[in-house]
C-alpha positions as CSV (number, residue, x, y, z in Angstrom):
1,X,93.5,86.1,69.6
2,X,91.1,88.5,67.5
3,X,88.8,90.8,69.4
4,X,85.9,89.0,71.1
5,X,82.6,89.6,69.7
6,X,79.8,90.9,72.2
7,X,76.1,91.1,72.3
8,X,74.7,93.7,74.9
9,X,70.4,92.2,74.9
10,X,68.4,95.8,76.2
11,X,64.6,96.7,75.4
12,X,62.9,99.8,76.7
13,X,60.1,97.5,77.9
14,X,62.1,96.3,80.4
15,X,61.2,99.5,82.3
16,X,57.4,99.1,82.4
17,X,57.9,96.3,85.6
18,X,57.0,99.1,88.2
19,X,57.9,98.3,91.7
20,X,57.4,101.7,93.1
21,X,60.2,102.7,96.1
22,X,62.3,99.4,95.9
23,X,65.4,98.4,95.7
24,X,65.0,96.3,92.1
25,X,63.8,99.4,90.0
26,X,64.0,100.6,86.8
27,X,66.7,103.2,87.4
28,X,68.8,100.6,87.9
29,X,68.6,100.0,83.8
30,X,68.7,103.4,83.2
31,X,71.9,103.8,84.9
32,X,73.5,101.1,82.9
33,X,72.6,102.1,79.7
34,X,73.5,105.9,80.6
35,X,76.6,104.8,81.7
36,X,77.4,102.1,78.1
37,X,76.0,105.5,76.2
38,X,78.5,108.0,77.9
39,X,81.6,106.0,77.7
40,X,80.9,105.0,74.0
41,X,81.0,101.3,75.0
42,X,77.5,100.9,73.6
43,X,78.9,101.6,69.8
44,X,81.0,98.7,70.5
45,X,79.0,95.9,71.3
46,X,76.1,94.7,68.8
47,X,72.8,95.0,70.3
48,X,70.4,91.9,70.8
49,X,66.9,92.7,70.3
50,X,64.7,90.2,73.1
51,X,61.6,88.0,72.0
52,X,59.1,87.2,74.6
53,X,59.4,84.0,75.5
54,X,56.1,81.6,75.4
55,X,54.2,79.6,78.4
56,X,55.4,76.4,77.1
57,X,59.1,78.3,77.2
58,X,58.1,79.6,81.0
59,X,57.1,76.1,81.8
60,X,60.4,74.0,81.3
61,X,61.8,75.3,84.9
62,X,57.8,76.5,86.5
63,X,55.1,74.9,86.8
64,X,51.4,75.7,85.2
65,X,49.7,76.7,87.7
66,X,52.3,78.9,89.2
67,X,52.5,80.9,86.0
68,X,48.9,81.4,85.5
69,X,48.5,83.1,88.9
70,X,51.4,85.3,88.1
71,X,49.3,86.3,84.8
72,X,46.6,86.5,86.7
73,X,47.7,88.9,89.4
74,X,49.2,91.3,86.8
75,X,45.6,91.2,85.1
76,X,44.2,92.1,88.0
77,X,46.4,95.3,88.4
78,X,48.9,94.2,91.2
79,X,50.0,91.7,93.2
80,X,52.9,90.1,95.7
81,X,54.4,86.9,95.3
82,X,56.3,87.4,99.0
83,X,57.4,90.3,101.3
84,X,59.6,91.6,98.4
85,X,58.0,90.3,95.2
86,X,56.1,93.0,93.9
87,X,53.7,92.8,90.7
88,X,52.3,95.5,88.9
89,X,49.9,95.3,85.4
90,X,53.0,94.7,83.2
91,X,55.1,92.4,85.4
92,X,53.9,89.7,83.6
93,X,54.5,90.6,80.0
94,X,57.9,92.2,81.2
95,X,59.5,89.1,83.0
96,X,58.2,86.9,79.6
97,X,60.4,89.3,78.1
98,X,63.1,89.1,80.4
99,X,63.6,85.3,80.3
100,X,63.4,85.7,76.2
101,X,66.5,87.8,76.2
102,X,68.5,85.2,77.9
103,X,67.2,83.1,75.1
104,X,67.8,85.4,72.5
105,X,71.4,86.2,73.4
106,X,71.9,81.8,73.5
107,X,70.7,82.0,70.2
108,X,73.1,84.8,69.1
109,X,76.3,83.2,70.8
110,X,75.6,80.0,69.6
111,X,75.2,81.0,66.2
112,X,77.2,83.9,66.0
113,X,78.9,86.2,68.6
114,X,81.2,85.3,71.0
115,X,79.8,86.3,74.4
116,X,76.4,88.3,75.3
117,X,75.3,90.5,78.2
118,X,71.1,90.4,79.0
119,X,70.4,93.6,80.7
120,X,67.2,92.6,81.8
121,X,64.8,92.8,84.7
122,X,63.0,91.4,86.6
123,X,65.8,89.3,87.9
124,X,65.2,85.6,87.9
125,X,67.8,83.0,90.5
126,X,65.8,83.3,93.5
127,X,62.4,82.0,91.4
128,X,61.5,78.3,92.2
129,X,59.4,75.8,90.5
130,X,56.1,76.9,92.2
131,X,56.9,80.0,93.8
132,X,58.7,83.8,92.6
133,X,60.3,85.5,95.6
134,X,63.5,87.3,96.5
135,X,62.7,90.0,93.7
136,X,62.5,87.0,90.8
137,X,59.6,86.4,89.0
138,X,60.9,84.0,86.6
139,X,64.1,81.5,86.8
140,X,65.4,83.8,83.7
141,X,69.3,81.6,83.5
142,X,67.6,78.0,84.3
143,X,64.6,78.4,81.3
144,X,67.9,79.6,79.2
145,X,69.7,76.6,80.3
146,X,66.4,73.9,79.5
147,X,66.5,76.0,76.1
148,X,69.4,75.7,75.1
149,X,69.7,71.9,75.5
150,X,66.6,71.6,73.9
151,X,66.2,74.4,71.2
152,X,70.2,73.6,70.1
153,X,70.7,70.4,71.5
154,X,73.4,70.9,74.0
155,X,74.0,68.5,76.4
156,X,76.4,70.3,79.2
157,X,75.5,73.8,80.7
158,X,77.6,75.4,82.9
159,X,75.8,78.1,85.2
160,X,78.2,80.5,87.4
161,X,76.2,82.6,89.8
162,X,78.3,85.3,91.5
163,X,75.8,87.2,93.2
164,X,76.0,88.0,96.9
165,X,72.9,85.3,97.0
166,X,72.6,82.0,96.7
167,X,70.6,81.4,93.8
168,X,68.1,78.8,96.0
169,X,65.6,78.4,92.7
170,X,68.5,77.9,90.2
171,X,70.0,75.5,92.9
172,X,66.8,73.3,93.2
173,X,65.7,73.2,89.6
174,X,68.8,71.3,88.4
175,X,69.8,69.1,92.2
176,X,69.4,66.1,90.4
177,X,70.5,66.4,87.0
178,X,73.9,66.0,85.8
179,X,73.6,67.9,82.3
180,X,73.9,71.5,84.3
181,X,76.6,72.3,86.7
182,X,75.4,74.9,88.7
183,X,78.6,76.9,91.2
184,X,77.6,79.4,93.6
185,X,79.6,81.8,95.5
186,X,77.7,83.7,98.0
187,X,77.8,85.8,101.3
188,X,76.2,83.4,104.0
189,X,74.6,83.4,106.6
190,X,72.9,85.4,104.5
191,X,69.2,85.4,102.4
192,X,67.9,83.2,101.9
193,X,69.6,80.8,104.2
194,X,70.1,78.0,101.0
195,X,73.6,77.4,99.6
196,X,76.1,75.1,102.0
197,X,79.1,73.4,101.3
198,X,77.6,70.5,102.0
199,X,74.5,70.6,99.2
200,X,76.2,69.3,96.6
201,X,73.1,67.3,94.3
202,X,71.4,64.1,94.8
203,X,71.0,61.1,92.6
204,X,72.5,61.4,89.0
205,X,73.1,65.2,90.2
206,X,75.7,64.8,93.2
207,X,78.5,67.0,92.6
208,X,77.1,68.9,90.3
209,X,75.8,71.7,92.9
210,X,78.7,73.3,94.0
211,X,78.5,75.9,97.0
212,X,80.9,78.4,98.4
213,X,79.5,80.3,100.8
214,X,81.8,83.1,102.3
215,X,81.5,85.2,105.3
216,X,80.9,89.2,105.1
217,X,83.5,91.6,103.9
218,X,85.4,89.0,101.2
219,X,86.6,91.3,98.2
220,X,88.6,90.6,95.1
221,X,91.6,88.4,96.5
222,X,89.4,85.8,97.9
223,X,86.7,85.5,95.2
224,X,89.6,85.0,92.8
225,X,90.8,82.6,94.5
226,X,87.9,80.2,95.0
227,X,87.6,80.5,91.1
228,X,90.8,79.6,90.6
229,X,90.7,76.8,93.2
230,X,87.2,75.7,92.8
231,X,85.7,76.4,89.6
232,X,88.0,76.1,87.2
233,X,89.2,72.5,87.9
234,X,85.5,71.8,87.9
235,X,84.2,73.2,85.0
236,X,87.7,72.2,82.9
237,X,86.6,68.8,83.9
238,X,83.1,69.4,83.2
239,X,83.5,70.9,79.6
240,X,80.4,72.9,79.1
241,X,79.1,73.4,75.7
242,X,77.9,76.5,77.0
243,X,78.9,79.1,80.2
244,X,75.6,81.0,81.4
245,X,76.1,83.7,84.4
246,X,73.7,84.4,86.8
247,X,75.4,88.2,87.3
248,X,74.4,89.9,90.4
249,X,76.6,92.6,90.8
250,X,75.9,93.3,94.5
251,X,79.0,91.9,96.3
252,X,80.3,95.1,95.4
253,X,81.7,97.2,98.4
254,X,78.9,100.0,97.7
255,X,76.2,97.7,97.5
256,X,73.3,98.7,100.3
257,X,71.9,95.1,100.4
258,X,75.2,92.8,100.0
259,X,78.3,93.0,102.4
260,X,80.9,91.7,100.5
261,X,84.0,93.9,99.3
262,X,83.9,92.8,95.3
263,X,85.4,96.5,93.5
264,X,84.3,96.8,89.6
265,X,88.0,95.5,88.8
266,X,86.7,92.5,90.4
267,X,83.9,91.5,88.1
268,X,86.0,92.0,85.2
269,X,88.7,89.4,86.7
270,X,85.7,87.2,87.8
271,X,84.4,87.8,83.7
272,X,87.7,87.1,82.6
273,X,87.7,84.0,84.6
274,X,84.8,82.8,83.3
275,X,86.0,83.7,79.5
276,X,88.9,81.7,79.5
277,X,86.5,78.5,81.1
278,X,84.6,79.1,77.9
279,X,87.7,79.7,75.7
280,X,88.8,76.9,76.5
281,X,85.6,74.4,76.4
282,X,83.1,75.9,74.3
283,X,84.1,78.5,71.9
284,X,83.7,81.1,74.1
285,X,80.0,80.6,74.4
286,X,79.2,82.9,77.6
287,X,75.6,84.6,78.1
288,X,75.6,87.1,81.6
289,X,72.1,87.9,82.2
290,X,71.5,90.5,85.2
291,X,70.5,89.8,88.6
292,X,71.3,91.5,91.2
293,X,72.9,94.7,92.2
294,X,71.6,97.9,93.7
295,X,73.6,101.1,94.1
296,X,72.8,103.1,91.0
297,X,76.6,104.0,90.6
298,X,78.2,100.9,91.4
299,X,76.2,98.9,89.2
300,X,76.9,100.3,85.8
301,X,80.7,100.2,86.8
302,X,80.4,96.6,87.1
303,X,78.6,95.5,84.1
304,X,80.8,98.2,82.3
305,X,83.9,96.3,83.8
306,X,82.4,93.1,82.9
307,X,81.5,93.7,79.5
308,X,85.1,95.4,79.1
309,X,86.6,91.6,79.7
310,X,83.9,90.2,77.3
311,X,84.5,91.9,74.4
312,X,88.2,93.0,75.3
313,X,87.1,96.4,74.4
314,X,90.5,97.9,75.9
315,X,88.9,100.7,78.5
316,X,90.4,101.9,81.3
317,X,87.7,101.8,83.6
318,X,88.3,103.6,87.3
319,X,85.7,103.7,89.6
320,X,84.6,107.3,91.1
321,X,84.8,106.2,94.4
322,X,87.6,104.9,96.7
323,X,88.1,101.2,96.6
324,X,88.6,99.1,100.0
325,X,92.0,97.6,100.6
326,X,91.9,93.6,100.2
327,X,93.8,90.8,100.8
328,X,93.0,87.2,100.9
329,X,91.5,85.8,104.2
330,X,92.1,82.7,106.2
331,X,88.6,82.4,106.1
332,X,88.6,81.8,102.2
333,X,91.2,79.3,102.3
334,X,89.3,77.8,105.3
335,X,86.0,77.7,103.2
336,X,87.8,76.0,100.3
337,X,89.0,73.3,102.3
338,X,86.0,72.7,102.9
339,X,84.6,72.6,99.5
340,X,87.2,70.4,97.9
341,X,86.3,68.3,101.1
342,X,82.3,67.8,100.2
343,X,83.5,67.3,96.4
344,X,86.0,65.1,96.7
345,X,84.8,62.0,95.7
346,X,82.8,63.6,92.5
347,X,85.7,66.1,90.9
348,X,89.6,65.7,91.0
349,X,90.0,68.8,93.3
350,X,92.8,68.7,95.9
């Protein structure tokens, strides 16, 4: 199979959404890009350059009034949508630029690269119809998702959300609709309480939520295993026309806000994963765009790691810190029972 072609979507911009001593900030970015700069990795991949999106973009997935009071707080200098949502002057500007370079990158992959990476902020899974919270402004993979079906017509969307949260927003947005499968592993109980087996859709969308919530301190063995057990029967059944990743990197061991065990090797066997889904439905069409993730080492490794699988760049990537010892738990296998048990009657999962 010829090398994979990868777009990496970046834009100094992205830095101007100030959010003071917090655990979403810029530095995260910067750490990322120092990292792609420093191991040459960034000479490798073609670079994406992000359009804003527009209102009417912003309002397939939120509703009017909801994005003119986020405009309107950043006008007024600063602002909180909850406890941990914080707006400053360019927020606004900064998250439509955000959800356009999910849309960019769908508009590269479909027309020409392989796979894409956005490397944006703020994040977007937690953000509901009506209301941003958990860090998330706006729903960044589900305007992407409503885009792509509209803008190029596709009519199957797979979303894959690995981030140590369940994506509540992303969840809710598409419960009822059949065209977009959204699957969700997640640490639970855990913020922000959303994301049980047993939510699977309603109406013309039942069985297309599927949730694996996992308990603390699962690492590579047993998130490679629910993919294998769960998501890839699924989504072969499925066949998207398109893979987007809600990619929170912070089920890694280092992570301050997560407690899962995930190492850097991890996300690029989750990534590869994901790939050969795509490989094998929809011309490789995969877009990753960034959620969460928080240690300013850990992070870069990961989307280093992940974009290594991507683009099959051939680096060996090592980690400068010790990796936990892992095994798969009786817990996982338990949880997966459990899964294929809520599902059974919607996919062929035994």
């Amino acid at each position: 199979m010829p090398m994979s072609r990868t777009g990496v979507v970046y834009h100094d911009d992205y830095l101007k959404h100030e959010t003071g001593e917090h655990p979403e900030q810029k530095e995260r970015l910067i750490a990322i890009m120092k990292l792609l700069k420093e191991t040459g990795a960034l000479k490798k991949l073609t670079r994406i350059a992000p359009k804003k999106a527009t209102t009417e973009q912003i309002g397939y997935v939120h509703d009017a009034s909801y994005i003119e009071n986020v405009r309107g707080l950043c006008q007024s200098g600063r602002g909180m949508l909850d406890s941990d949502t914080i707006l400053s002057q360019d927020s606004y500007e900064v998250a439509l630029l955000a959800s356009g370079g999910v849309m960019s990158a769908v508009d590269v992959v479909i027309d020409d690269l392989n796979n894409a990476f956005a490397l944006i902020r703020p994040p977007g899974h937690h953000a509901e119809a009506s209301q941003g919270m958990g860090f998330c402004i706006f729903n960044n993979v589900a305007i992407a998702a409503r885009y792509a079906q509209r803008q190029h017509k596709l009519k199957r969307i797979l979303i894959v959300d690995w981030d140590v949260h369940h994506g509540n927003g992303t969840q809710h947005i598409f419960y009822d609709d059949a065209s977009v499968l959204y699957f969700s592993i997640h640490q639970s109980p855990f913020y922000p309480g959303t994301g049980k087996t047993d939510e699977i859709g309603t109406g013309d969308g039942k069985g297309f939520t599927v949730n694996v919530p996992l308990p603390r301190g699962m690492g590579d063995a047993g998130y490679t295993y629910v993919f294998n057990e769960i998501l890839i029967p699924i989504a072969l059944e499925f066949r998207p026309e398109l893979v987007l990743i809600s990619a929170g990197q912070d089920a890694h061991f280092a992570d301050p806000i997560g407690g899962m065990n995930v190492t850097a090797k991890g996300f690029d066997q989750l990534a590869g994963i994901v790939k050969s889904i795509a490989n094998s439905t929809c011309e490789g069409r995969i877009v990753a765009a960034l959620e969460g993730g928080y240690d300013l080492t850990a992070l870069p490794y990961s989307v280093l790691s992940i974009l290594n699988s991507f683009g099959d760049l051939g680096m060996d990537i090592k980690e400068p810190m010790a990796t936990p010892k892992d095994e798969l738990s009786g817990q996982v296998r338990e949880r997966v029972k459990e899964v294929k048990e809520a599902q059974k009657e919607c996919w062929p999962i035994s």
